[in-house]
C-alpha positions in Angstrom: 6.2 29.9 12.8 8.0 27.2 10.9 6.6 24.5 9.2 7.5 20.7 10.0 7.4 18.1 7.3 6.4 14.9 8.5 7.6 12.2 6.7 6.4 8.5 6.8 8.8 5.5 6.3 6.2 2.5 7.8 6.3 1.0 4.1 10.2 1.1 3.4 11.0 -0.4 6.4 8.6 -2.9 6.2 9.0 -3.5 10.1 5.4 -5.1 10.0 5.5 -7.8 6.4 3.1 -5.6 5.1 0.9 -7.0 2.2 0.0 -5.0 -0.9 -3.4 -4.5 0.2 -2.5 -3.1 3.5 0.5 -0.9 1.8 -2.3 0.4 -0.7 -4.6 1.4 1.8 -1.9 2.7 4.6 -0.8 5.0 1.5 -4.0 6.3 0.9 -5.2 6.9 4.0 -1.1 8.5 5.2 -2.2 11.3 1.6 -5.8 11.6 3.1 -3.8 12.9 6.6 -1.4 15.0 4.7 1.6 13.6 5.4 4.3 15.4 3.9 6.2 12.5 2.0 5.3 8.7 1.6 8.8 6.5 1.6 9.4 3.3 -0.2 12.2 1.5 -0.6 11.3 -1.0 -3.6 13.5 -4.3 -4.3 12.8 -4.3 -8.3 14.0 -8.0 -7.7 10.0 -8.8 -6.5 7.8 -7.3 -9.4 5.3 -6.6 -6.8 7.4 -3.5 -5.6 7.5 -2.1 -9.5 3.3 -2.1 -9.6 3.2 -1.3 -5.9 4.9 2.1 -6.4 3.7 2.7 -9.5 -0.2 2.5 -8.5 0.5 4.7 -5.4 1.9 7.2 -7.7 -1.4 7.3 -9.5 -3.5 8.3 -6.8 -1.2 10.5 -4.4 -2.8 13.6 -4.2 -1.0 15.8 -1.2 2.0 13.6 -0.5 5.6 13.5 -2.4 6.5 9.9 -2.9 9.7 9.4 -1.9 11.6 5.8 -3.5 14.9 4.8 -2.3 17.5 4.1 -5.0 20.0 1.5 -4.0 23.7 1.9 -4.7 23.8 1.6 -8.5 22.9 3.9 -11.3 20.6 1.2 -12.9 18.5 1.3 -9.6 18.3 5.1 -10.3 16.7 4.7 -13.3 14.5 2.1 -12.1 13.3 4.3 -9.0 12.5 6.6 -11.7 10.6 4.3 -13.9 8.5 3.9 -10.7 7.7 7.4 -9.7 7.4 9.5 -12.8 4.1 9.5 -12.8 3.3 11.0 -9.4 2.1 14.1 -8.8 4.8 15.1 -6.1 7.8 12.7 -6.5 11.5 12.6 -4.9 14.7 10.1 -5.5 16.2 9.3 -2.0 19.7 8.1 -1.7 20.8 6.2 1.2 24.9 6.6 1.9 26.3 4.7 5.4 28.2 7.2 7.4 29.9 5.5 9.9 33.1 3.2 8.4 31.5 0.1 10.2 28.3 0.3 8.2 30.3 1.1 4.9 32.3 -1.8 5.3 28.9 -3.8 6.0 27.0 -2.6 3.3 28.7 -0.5 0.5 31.8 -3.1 1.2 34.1 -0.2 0.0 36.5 2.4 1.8 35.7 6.0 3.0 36.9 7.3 -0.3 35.2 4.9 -2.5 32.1 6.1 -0.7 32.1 9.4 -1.5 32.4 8.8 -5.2 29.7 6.5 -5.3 28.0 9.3 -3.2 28.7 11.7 -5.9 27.9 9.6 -8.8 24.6 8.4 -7.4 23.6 12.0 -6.7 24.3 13.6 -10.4 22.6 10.4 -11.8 19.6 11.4 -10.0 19.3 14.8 -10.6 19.3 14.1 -14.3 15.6 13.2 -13.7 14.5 15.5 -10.9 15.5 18.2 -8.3 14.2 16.9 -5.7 17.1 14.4 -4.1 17.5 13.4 -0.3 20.9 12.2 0.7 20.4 10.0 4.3 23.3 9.1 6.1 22.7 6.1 7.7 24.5 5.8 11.2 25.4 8.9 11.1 25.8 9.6 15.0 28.5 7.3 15.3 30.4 8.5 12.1 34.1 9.7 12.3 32.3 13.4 12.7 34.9 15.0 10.3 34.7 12.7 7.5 30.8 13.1 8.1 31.2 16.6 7.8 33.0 16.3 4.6 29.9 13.9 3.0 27.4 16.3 4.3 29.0 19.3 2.7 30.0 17.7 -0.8 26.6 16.2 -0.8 24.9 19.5 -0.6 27.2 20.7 -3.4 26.6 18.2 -5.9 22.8 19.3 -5.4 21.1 17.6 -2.8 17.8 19.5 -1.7 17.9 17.4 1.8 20.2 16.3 4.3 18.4 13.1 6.6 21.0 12.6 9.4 19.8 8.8 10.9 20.5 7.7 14.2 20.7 4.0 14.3 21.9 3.7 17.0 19.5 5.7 19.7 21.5 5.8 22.2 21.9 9.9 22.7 20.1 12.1 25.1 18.6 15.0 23.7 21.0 17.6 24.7 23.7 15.5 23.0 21.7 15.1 20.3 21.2 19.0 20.1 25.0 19.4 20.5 25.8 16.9 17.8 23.3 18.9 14.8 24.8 22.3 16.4 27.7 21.1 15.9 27.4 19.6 12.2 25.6 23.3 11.3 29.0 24.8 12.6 31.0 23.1 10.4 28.9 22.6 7.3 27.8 26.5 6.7 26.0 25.4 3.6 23.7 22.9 5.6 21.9 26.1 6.5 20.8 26.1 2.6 18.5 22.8 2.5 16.5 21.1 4.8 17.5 18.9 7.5 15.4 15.9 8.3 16.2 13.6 11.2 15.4 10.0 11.5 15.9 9.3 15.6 15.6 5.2 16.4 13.2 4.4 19.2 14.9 1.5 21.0 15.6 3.2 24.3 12.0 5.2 24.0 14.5 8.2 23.7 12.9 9.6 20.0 10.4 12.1 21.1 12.6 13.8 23.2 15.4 13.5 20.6 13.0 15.0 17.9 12.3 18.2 19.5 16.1 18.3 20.4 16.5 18.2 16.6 13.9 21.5 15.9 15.5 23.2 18.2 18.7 22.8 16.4 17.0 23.4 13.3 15.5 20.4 11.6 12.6 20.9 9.9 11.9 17.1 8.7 10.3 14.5 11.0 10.6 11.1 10.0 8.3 8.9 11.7 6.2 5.6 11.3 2.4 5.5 11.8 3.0 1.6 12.4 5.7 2.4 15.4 8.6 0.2 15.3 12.1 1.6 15.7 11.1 5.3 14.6 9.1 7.3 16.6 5.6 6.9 16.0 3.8 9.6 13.6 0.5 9.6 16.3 3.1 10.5 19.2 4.9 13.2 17.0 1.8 15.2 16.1 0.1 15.0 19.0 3.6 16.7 20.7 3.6 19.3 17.8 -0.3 20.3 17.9 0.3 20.8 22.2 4.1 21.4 22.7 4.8 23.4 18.9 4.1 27.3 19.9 6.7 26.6 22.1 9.4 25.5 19.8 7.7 28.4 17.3 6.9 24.7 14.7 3.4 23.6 13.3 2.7 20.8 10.9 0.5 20.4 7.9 -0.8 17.4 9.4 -4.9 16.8 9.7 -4.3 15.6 13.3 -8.2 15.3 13.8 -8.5 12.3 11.5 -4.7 10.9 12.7 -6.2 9.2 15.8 -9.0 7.7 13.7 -6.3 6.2 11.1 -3.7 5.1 13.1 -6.3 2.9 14.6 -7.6 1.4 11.2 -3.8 0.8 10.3 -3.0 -0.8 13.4 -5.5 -3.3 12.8 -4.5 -4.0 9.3 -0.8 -4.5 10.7 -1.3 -6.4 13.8 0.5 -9.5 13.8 -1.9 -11.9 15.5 -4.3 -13.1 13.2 -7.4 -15.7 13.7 -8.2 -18.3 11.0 -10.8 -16.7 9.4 -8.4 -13.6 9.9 -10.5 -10.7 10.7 -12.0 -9.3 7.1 -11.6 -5.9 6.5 -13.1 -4.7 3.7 -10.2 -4.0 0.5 -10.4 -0.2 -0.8 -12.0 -1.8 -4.1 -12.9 2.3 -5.1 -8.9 2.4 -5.8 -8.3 3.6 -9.1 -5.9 1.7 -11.2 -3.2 2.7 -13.4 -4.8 3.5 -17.0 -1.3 2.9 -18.3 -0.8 -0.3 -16.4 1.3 -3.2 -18.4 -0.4 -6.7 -19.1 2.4 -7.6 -16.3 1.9 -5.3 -14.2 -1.9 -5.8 -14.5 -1.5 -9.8 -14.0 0.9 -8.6 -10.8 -2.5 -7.2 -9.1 -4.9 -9.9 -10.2 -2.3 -12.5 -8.9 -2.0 -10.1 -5.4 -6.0 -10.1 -5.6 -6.1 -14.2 -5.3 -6.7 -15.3 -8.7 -4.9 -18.0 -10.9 -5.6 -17.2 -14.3 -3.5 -18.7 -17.5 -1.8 -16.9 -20.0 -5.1 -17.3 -22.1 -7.2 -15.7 -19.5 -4.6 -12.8 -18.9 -4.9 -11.6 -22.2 -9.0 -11.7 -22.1 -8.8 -10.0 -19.1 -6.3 -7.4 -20.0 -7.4 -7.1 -23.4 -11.0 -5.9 -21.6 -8.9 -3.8 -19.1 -7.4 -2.0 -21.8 -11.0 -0.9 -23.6 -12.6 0.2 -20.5 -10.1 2.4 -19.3 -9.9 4.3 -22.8 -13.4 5.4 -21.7 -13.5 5.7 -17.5 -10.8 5.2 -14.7 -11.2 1.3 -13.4 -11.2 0.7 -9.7 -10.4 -2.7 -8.0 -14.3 -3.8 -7.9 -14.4 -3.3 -11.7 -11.6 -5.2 -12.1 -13.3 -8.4 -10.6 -16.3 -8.3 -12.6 -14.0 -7.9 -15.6 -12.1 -11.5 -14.8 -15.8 -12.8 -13.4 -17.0 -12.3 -17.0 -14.1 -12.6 -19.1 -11.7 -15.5 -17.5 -12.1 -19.0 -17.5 -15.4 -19.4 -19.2 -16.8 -22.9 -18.9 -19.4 -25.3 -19.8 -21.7 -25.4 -16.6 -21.3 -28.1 -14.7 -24.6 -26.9 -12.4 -27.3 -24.9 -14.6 -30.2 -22.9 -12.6 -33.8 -24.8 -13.2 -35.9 -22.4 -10.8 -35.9 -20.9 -6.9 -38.2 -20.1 -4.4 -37.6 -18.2 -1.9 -39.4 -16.8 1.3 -38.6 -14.1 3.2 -40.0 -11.1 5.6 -39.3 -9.0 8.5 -41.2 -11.4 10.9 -40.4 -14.6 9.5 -36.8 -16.7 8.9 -35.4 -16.7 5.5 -35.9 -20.1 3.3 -35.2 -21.0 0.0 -35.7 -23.7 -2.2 -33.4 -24.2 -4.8 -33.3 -26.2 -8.4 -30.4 -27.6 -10.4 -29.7 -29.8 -12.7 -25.9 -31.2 -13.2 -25.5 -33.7 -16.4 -29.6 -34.3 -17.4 -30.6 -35.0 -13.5 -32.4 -32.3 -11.6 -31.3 -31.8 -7.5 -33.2 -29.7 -4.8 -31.8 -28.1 -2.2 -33.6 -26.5 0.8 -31.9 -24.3 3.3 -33.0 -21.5 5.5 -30.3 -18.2 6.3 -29.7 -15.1 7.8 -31.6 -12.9 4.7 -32.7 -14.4 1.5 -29.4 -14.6 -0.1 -27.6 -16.4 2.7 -30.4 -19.5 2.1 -29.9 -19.6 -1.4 -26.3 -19.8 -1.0 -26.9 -22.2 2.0 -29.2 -24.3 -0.2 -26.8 -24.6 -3.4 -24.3 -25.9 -1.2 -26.5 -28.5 0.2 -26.6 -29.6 -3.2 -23.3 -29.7 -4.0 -22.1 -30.7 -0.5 -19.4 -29.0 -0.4 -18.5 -25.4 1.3 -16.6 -22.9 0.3 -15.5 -19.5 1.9 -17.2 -16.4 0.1 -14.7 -14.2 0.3 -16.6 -11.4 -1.0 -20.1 -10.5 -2.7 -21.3 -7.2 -4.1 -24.4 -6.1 -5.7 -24.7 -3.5 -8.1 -27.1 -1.4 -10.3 -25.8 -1.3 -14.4 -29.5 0.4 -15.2 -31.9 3.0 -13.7 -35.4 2.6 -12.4 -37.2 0.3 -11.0 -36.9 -2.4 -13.7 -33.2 -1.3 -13.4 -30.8 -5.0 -14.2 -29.1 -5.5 -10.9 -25.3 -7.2 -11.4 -23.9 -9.2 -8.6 -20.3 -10.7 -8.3 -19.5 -13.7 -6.0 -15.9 -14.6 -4.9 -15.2 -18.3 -3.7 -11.9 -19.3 -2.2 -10.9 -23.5 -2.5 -7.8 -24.2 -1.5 -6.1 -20.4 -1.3 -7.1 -19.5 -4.7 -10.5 -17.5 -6.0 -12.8 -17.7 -8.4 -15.0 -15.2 -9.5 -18.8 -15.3 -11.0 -20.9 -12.3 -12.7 -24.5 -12.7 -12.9 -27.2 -10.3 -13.9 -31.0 -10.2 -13.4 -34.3 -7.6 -12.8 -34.2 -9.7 -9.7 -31.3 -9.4 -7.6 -31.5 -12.5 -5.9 -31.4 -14.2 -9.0 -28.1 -12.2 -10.3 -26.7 -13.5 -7.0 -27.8 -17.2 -7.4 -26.3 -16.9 -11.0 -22.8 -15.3 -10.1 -22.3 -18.0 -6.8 -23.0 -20.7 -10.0 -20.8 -19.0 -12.2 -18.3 -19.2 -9.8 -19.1 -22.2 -8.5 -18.4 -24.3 -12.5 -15.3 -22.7 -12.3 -13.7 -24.7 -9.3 -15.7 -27.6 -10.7 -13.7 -27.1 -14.3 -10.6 -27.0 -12.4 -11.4 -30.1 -10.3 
């Protein structure tokens, strides 16, 4: 049987103004499912992109990460900058086929074309093997002159041939006819692979798709987040019931696909409420080890901190020592700014707490600060111990701010093991994070919500 390669292009065509976030977490769980190659197509313009694809290159363990150059050399070399540190990595170049789309985007004639083609293409495969060529529009090219790109393409090394159909507008047996036809006069296209990218508009893809295996494609692309590509649950789903007919399999774990696609659609869908529902961030994410102070300050600023320069340096100076010793995930990265940035006098110190709590009876606690020499008391009940206290320190201060995350952790063993807590506010879009630690876990808590808490007062 022949294998399929499924490829997924959600992320460079950004159909659905994907965060970083969701594009870290859609790449992670598209690797999880096998998905033969991950597509980006970064504008080096927004630094963003740079870190983006250079921290899914870290962690990529079954998927080649494919990056789009644009139509310069220097783009090349950025693209490269990017991905050299995948495990599996590709350059993609994207060429317009039809004269309409070279005059709207490469602004340049047919011939022109062809030697930017060429030039683009032996700049690449200075740094790797691996190049696509994807002509863009290609169903509506002049179908000689389309001929003649595919064929010198292929020559000058390309590895794969993407024929794109912007347009959509072919049934499947034209479809068929058209690849048949481009195989009959491009001999060599029998030599590398041929991926098809077959637009969705008309609801025409799946049907176009299996058109193009039985021509002889053997790359899919698709996008798990639907849009004008065909979407990647739809394509596996025809391959695992209608692929021993078309002699095809894929490498795809379509078990866990249905599962996904689900969790990605909710991370993509466009309606939001106010509180926008939380999903919790893949804080286990390993970063970069590598990683730039501005590349680093890239992901704090992502993550919803405003730190100065000063702070940027503490924090990255920290970054630095820890990940001589041990990878660092997201979640260590927050207790690293909680205990390293913005350290201030404290505007509320802890005096004491009491708190009461049980399986049968409603949480309360009683809480004690003092804020320039005079003592306060606030008394609150909540929904578990933690939720009063927190309830109760904001009765204090009478003001409320959105937690926008709290985690506990263990940083000794036993049972008088020191329990670390870390406490993210949000006032006014931006977040502040406190560290506190304690034998007594409620009391690490209490001291990280205060940590944080003298930081929005500083700022104030």
């Amino acid at each position: 049987m022949k294998r399929l390669f499924i490829s997924d292009i959600s992320m460079r065509l950004g159909e659905n103004g994907l965060s970083f976030k969701e594009k870290l977490e859609i790449a992670k769980r598209l690797d999880e499912l096998k998905v033969d190659s991950i597509e980006l197509q970064p504008s080096f313009e927004d630094k963003t992109d740079l870190v983006l694809s250079r921290t899914i290159a870290t962690f990529l363990k079954n998927s080649v990460l494919t990056c789009f150059a644009g139509k310069t050399t220097q783009e090349i070399d950025k693209v490269w900058n990017a991905i050299q540190g995948a495990k599996h990595k590709r350059i993609a170049i994207s060429i317009p086929a039809s004269f309409a789309q070279m005059e709207y985007s490469y602004h340049q004639k047919p011939d022109k074309v062809l030697e930017t083609m060429t030039k683009l293409i032996s700049h690449a495969k200075y740094y790797i093997d691996d190049v696509e060529v994807s002509f863009e529009d290609a169903t509506r090219s002049d179908f000689d002159f389309l001929a003649k790109m595919v064929a010198l393409a292929i020559d000058k090394g390309a590895t794969i041939i993407t024929i794109s159909d912007h347009a959509g507008t072919l049934l499947s047996q034209e479809y068929y006819s058209f690849l048949q036809d481009l195989y009959n006069k491009v001999p060599a296209l029998s030599n590398v692979s041929l991926a098809i990218l077959c637009n969705n508009n008309l609801s025409l893809a799946a049907s176009c798709v299996f058109a193009g295996i039985k021509a002889g494609a053997i790359g899919i692309k698709c996008s798990v987040t639907g849009g004008s590509a065909p979407k990647l649950e739809v394509i596996a789903q025809l391959v695992s019931t209608l692929g021993d007919r078309l002699n095809v399999y894929s490498g795809l774990n379509t078990t866990a696909l249905v599962r996904s696609a689900s969790r990605i659609a909710m991370l993509t869908k466009t309606q939001k409420t106010d509180k926008q529902d939380k999903l919790p961030d893949d804080d286990s994410q390993s970063l970069n080890p590598s990683a730039t102070q501005e590349e680093l300050n890239e992901i704090i600023k992502n993550r919803g901190y405003d730190l100065n320069a000063d702070d940027s340096a503490k924090v990255y100076e920290e970054y630095v020592k820890l990940s001589k010793k041990k990878s660092v995930n997201l979640r260590e990265l927050d207790f690293i700014i909680a205990s390293t940035a913005l350290q201030v006098s404290a505007t509320y110190k802890l005096n004491n707490y009491v708190i009461n709590s049980g399986n049968i009876l409603v949480s309360t606690a009683s809480v004690s600060l003092q804020k320039e020499g005079k003592e306060m008391y606030g008394l609150s009940n909540g929904d578990g111990p933690i939720d009063a206290a927190f309830k109760a320190i904001e009765n204090i201060t009478g003001h409320h701010y959105e937690l926008d995350d709290f985690q506990i952790q263990a940083i000794t063993e036993g049972r008088e093991a020191i329990g670390e807590a870390l406490v993210k506010l949000r006032d006014g879009g931006k977040l502040y994070s406190g560290r506190g630690v304690s034998t007594d876990i409620i009391g690490a808590s209490i001291k990280a919500y205060l940590n944080a808490l003298n930081k929005i007062e500083y700022k104030e």
